[in-house]
C-alpha positions in Angstrom: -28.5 -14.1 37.2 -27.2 -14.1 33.7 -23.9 -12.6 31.8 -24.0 -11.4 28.7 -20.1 -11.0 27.4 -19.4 -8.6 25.2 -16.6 -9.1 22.2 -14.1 -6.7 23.1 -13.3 -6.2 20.1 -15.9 -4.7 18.3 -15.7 -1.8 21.2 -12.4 -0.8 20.1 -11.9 1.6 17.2 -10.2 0.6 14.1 -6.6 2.1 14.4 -6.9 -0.4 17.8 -7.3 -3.7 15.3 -4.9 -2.6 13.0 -1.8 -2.2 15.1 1.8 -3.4 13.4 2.5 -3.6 9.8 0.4 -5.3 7.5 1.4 -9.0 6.4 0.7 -10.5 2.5 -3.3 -11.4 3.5 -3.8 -8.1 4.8 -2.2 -6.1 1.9 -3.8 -7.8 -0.6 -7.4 -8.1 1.0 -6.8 -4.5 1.5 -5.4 -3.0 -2.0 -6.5 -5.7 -4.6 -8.8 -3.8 -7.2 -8.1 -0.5 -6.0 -6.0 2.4 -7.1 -4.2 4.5 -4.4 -2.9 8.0 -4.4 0.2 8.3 -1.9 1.8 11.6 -0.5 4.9 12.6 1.0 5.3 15.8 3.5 1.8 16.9 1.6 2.6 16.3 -1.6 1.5 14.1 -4.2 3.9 11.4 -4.7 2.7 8.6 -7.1 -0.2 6.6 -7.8 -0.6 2.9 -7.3 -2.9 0.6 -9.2 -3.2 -3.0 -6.9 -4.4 -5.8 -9.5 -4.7 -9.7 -8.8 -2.1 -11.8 -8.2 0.3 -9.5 -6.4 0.5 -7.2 -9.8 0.8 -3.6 -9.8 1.1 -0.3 -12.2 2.8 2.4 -10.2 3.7 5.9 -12.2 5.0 8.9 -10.2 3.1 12.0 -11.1 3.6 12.8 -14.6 5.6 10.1 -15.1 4.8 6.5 -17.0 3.5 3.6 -15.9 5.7 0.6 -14.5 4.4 -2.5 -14.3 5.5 -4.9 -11.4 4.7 -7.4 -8.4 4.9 -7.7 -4.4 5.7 -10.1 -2.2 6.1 -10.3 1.6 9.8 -10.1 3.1 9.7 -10.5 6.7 7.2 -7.6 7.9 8.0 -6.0 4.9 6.1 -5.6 1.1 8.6 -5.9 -1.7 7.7 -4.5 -4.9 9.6 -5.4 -8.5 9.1 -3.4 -11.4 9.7 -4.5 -14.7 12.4 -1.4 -15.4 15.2 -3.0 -13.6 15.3 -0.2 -11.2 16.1 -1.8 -7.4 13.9 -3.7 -5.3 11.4 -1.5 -2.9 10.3 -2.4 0.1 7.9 -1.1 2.7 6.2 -2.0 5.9 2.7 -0.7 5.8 0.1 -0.1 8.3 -3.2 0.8 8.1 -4.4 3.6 9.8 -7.6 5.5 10.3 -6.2 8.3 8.0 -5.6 5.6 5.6 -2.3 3.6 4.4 0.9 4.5 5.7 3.9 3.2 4.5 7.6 3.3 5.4 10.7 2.5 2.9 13.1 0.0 4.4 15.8 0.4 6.5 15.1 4.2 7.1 11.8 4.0 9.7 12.4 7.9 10.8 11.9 9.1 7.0 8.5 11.0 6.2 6.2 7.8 5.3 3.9 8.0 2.7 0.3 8.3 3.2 -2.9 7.5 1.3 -4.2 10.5 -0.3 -7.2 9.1 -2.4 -8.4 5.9 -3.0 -10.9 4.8 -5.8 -11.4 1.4 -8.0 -11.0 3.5 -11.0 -8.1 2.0 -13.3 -4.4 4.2 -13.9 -4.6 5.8 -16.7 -1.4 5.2 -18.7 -0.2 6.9 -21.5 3.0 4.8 -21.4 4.0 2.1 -20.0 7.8 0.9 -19.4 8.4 -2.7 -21.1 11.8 -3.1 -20.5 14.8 -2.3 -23.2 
């Protein structure tokens, strides 16, 4: 009689693979070249453009464009943006609805949540380069 085994895995649906927060690898291979639209309690909260080598362009909504990096801290991605303004840092998790991310050191706040996704540039008008 023969066995055929079966890789768990792939039975399992994709929230299952993708349980606890994202590391560097994971972020990267997930965001690089795209441009994300998050939201917060519904609303539209900012948009994200991922570039390579851990580079970003993040602009609220109606706001201008800031131009910054990542890095991982602990289970956490750290993001710096050129404007001085403080460091950012969220533990993100990927989720069948999308992204979800939470802001450090307040895990019951409303996270934010992928809205739209598409590997179509940010559109600046302006962009902050410092004083």
């Amino acid at each position: 009689m023969r066995f055929v085994a079966i890789a768990v895995f792939a039975l399992l649906p994709l929230a299952a693979l993708a349980e606890g927060p994202l590391d560097a690898a994971s972020f990267d291979a997930r965001t690089q070249g795209r441009t994300i639209t998050y939201s917060q309690n519904g609303e539209v909260y900012g948009i994200e453009e991922y570039l390579p080598d851990r580079r970003v362009r993040w602009a609220f909504v109606g706001g201008e464009c800031h131009e910054g990096t990542w890095f991982q801290d602990g289970q956490d991605i750290c993001f710096f943006y050129e404007d001085g303004a403080d460091l950012q840092c969220w533990q993100f998790t990927d989720t069948e609805n999308g992204l979800e991310a939470r802001f450090r050191g307040n895990p019951d706040n409303q996270p934010l949540v992928s809205l739209a996704e598409s590997r179509t540039p940010l559109a600046c008008t302006e962009v902050y380069h410092g004083v």
